[in-house]
Every structure is written in structure tokens, then in C-alpha cells.
N, C-alpha and C positions, 0 to 999 in steps of 0.2 A: 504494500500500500504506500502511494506518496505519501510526502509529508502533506502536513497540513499547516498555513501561514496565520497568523493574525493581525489584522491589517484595523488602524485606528483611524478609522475616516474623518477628518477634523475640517473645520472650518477653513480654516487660514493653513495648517499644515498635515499632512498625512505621514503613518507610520508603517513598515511592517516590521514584523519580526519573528525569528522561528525556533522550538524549541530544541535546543542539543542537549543531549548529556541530563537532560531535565532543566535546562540552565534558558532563560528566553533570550535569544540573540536577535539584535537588533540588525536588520540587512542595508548597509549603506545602497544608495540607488548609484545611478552610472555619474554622476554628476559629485559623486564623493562624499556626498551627505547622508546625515541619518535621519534626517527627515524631507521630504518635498511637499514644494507651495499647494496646497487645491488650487492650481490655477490650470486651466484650458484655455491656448491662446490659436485665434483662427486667424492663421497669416495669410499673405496674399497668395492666390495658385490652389488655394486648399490644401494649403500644409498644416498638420494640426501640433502645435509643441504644447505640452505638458509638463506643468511643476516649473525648474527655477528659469527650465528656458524661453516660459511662456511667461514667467513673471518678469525678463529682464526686457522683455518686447511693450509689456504693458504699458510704458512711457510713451511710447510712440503709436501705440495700435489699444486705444484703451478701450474703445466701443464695441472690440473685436475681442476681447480678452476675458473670459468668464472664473469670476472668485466668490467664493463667499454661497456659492451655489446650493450648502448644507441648509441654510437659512432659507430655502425654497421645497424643499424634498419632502413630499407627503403632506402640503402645505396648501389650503384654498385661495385664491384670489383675493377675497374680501380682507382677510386674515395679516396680507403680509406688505398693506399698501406703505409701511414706512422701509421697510426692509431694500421694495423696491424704487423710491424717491433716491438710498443711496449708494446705487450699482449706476455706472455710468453705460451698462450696456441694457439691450433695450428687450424689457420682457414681457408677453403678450398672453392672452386668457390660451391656456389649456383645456383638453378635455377634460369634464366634468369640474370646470371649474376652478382648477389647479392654474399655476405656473407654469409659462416655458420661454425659453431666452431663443431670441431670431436673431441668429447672426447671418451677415451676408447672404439672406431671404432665403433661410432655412430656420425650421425649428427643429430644437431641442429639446427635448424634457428635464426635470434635473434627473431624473433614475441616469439620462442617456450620457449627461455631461460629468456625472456621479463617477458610470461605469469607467470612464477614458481614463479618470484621475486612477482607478482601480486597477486597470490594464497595464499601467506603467507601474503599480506597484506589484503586481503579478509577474510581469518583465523582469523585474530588479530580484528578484526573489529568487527564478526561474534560472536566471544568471547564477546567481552568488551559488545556488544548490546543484546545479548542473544535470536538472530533473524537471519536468513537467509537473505545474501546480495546479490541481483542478478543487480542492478544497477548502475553506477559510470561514473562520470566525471573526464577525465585525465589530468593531464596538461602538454604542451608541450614547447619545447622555439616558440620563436616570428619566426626565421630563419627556423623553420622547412619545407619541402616539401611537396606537397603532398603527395608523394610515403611513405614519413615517418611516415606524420598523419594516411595516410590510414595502414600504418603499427603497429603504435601503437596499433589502433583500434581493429586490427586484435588480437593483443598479449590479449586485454582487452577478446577477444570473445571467445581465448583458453582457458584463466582462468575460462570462464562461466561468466563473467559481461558483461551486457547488457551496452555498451557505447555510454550515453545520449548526452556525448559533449566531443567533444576534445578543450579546452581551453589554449588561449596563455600564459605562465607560467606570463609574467608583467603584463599582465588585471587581471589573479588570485591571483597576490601581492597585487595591487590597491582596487583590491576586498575586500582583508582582512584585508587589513588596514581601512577599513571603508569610504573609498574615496567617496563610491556612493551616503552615506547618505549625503553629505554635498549640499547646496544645490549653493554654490557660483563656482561660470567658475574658474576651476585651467588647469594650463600647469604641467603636473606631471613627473619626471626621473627617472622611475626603472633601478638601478644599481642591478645589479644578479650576483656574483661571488661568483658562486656553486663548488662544488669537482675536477667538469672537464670542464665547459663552462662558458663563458661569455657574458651576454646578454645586453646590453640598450637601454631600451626602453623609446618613450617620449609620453605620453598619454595625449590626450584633454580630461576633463571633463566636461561636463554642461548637465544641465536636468539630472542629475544621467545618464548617457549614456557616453561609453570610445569610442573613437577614436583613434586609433594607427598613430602616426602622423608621426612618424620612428622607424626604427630597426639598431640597426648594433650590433658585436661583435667579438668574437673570439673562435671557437669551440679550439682552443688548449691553453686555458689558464683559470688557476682555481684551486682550493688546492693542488691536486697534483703538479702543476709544481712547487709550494711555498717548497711542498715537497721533489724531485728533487733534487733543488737549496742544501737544507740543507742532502741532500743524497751524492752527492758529496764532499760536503766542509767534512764532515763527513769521505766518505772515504779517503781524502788526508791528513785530522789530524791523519788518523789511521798509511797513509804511513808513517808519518815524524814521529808517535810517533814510529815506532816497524817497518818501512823498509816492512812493507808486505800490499800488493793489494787487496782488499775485494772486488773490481768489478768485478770478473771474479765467485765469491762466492753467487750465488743467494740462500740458506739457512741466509747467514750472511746477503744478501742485503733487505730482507724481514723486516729481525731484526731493519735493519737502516730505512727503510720505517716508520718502526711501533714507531721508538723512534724520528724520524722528526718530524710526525704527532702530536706526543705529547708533544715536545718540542717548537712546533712552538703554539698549542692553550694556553699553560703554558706561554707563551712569550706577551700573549693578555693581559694577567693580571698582568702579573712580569716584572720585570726590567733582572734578570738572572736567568737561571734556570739549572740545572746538569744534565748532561746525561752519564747513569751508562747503559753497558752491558758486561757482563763477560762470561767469553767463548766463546765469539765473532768468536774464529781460535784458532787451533794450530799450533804449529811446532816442531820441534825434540825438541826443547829446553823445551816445553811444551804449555798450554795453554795460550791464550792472552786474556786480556782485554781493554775494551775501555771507559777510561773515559775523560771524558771533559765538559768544562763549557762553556757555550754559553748566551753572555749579548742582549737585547732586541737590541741594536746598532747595534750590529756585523751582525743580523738577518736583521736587515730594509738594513746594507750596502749592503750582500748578496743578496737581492732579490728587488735593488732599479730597473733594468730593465723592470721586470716584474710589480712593482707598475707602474712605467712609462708607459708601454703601455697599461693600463687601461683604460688612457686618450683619446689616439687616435678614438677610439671609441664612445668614449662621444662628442666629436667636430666633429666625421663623422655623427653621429644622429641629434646633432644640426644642421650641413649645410644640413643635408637631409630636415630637417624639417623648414628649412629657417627662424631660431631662434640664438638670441645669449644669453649667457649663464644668463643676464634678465632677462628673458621672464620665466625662472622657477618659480615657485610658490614653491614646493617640493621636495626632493632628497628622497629615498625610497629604503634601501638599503637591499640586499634580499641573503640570502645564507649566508654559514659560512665561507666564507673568506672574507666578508669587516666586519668580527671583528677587524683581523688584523688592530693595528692603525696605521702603514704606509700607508694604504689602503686607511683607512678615513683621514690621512690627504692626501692625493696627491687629494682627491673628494675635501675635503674643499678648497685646497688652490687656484684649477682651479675657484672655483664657488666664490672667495674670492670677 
């Protein structure tokens, strides 16, 4: 029997990985990394590139470029009219009602544009094991619907994987952290602040057996909005430095996406860090650029709301689960935005 992969279909990034030795290895893709973008990018000629090589096209081809596609999948019309205000590509009523992204006067569904991100992680897998994969376990959040799971499923079935389980993305954390081996009753709190959602979840363990004992979160909050926050402040040092508006400029607003994002994981590690982009705009007078320095302070004052309402969540799970904050045994922190140490302290100083 092949092996079987487990693949973490994420918003903003996707994972696989497969088990050796009992041990779960993460499969770097061809591109050398251990995770790739959800991004499907439709170049010119009908080439279709996927993950970081469709993310680095997005700058220039961004109407053409589909991200953030999980926030559609198993999802109605009526349901997701702010989700789609901020995709810059263009998305039309689906059958029954659903979602679908028209690129280059074709539609999509998200099951179809789900599958593609899937196919390349099936690829990359396929590669590294040197064997044909036709099986795979997904993981999902905890707040998913049915209509969504059976949606995933569906994307797993375009790609050609046989989907053995759809899996709640905080039991597949608890999972991997080695929870199950342990043989003592824990009360467990996956905090999950991934690229585009937020999950927490609070997990019984005993007998090696998970119990979901609550869910809450916030599907609109998560790397990007951290990004956002410093996309703004960004463009209004550009106003006061040089009198000119870069929101109106989505070429230049990509650019500031792309230097947020790296200025905010440089900011996990550093105290201050510089942000250099030239040629930013012109104007009669010629070319502008945009530099400025940004201290890890100025970054945590910026986006103290956004740490703030992490919390709310974590005390709506607790009264769900008719616990106070106690009764935790572990905090179990999942996704690359509780690097951010704003992040971990506002978790610390609740559970202080």
C-alpha cells in the first residue's frame, strides 16, 4: 500500500507532510520550502503557476492571481459579500448559489482552484517519496460546515486523492505535538493564528483519545490583517514624507504588502528593522522612494487592537467549555502569527 500524505490546506499557506519511522516529516516543495502560498496564478498563454511562483507574479498580474480562495469553499453568495469587496480578482454567483472566480472568461469553482493548490502539493510529495500518492488526510478548522468539509473533500477528489479523513486542524496540532502519547488527563488550548483565520480550541485528553470540548474564533483575523495595519501606516509615512497617495496604486500597494510581511517577521526577532523600496511612484519631478525605519514598539502600538481581540475568543471557548483559565494544563500555539511576541505576551498575561 502507498503511503498516505497529510496535506494542511491553509489560507494564505499550505503544508504537506508524511509519516516515517512514526516520526511526521514535513516535505519541502520544489521551490525549497516547507510551506507554499494558496496562491493560483493565470499567466498569459494559459500557463497556470502555483504557490511562491504565482505569488511573485501577483505584483504585476493581480486580477489574474487567485488567494485566499479557502474563505470561499463550501460558502453561499449572500454569506461572503465582504470577503469578496477584498480579493482584487473578480468573483461571480455559482451554482446553487455558491462562489466562483472568472479568470480570463472562465470559471472556476473554489473545490477546482482548491484542487490545483493540492496537485502541487501531491507533486512535491510524489517527488520527495519517489512513489505515486493517491491517498491523504486534510485538515480543516474546528468552525468548519458541513457544506465546507464536504467541499474540501471534493477539491481532495479533483486533484485525484482518495480523502481518508477530513481532520479538525486543533486535534491535528494536539496530534503533533505528541499529546496522544502521554498517558496523564490534560485540559489542552490550541491557539491557531494562521495567515487569514483564527481558531481556539480547548481539547480533553485521557486514554490517548481528544474530545473537543469548545470552539470559537474569528475567520477575519490573522497575518494579513497584522499586515494591513503596517500597509497603511506605510502609506500615510509615504503621504507626509512626499505629499503623494499610494492607495489608489495597486502595483505600488503589492510592493507594500510584500515589504509589511517582511518587516513584520524581521520585527519577531529584532528590536528595529528598515524598510527600503525605490521607485515606489513617480511624478513630473521624477521618481520617489520610500524609506523608513520601523522599531518593534511602534509595530506592537500599531496592531495593539488586533492582539487585543485574540483574547475575546479565548474567554468565549472557556465559558463555552465551563472552565476558567485553571483548568488549562497547556497552551499550544499553532500558525505563524503567534511568533509575533505581542501575540504571546497578551496569551501569557491572560493565563498569568
Amino acid at each position: 500500500m502507498g503511503k498516505v500524505i497529510g496535506i494542511d490546506l491553509g489560507t494564505t499557506n499550505s503544508c504537506v507532510a508524511v509519516l516515517e519511522g512514526g516520526k511526521p516529516i514535513v516535505i519541502s516543495n520544489s521551490e525549497g520550502g516547507r510551506t507554499t502560498p494558496s496562491i493560483v496564478g493565470f499567466a498569459k498563454g494559459n500557463e497556470r503557476l502555483i504557490g511562491q511562483l504565482a505569488k511573485r507574479q501577483s505584483l504585476t498580474n493581480a486580477v489574474n492571481t487567485v488567494y485566499s480562495i479557502k474563505r470561499f469553499i463550501g460558502r453561499r453568495w449572500d454569506d461572503t459579500e465582504e470577503e469578496r469587496s477584498r480579493v482584487p480578482y473578480t468573483c461571480i454567483k455559482g451554482k446553487d448559489n455558491t462562489v466562483d472566480v472568472q479568470i480570463r472568461g472562465k470559471n472556476y469553482t473554489p473545490q477546482e482552484i482548491s484542487a490545483m493548490i493540492l496537485q502541487k502539493m501531491k507533486q512535491d510529495a510524489e517527488k520527495y517519496l519517489g512513489e505515486s500518492v493517491t491517498q491523504a488526510v486534510i485538515t480543516v478548522p474546528a468552525y468548519f460546515t458541513d457544506a465546507q468539509r464536504q467541499a474540501t473533500k471534493d477539491a481532495g477528489t479533483i486533484a485525484g486523492l482518495e480523502v481518508l479523513r477530513i481532520i479538525n486542524e486543533p486535534t491535528a496540532a494536539s496530534l503533533s505535538y505528541g499529546l496522544d502519547k502521554q498517558d496523564q488527563d490534560q485540559t489542552i488550548l490550541v491557539f491557531d493564528l494562521g495567515g487569514g483565520t483564527f481558531d481556539v480550541s480547548i481539547l480533553q485528553l485521557g486514554d490517548g483519545v481528544f474530545e473537543v470540548k469548545a470552539t470559537s474564533g474569528n475567520n477575519h483575523l490573522g497575518g494579513d490583517d497584522f499586515d494591513n495595519y503596517l500597509v497603511r501606516w506605510l502609506v500615510e509615512e509615504f503621504k507626509d514624507q512626499e505629499g503623494k497617495d499610494l492607495s489608489a496604486d495597486r502595483m505600488a500597494l503589492q510592493r507594500l504588502r510584500e515589504a509589511a510581511e517582511k518587516a513584520k517577521i524581521e520585527l519577531s526577532s529584532t528590536q528595529i528593522t528598515n524598510i527600503n523600496l525605490p521607485f515606489i511612484t513617480a511624478d513630473e519631478t521624477g521618481p520617489k522612494h520610500l524609506e523608513t525605519q520601523l522599531t518593534r514598539a511602534q509595530f506592537e502600538k500599531l496592531i495593539q487592537n488586533l492582539t487585543k481581540s485574540t483574547i475575546k475568543p479565548v474567554e468565549q471557548a472557556l465559558k463555552d467549555a465551563g472552565m476558567t483559565p485553571e483548568k488549562i494544563d497547556k497552551i499550544i500555539l499553532v500558525g505563524g502569527s503567534t511568533r509575533i511576541p505581542a501575540v504571546q505576551a497578551a496569551i501569557s498575561n491572560y493565563f498569568k
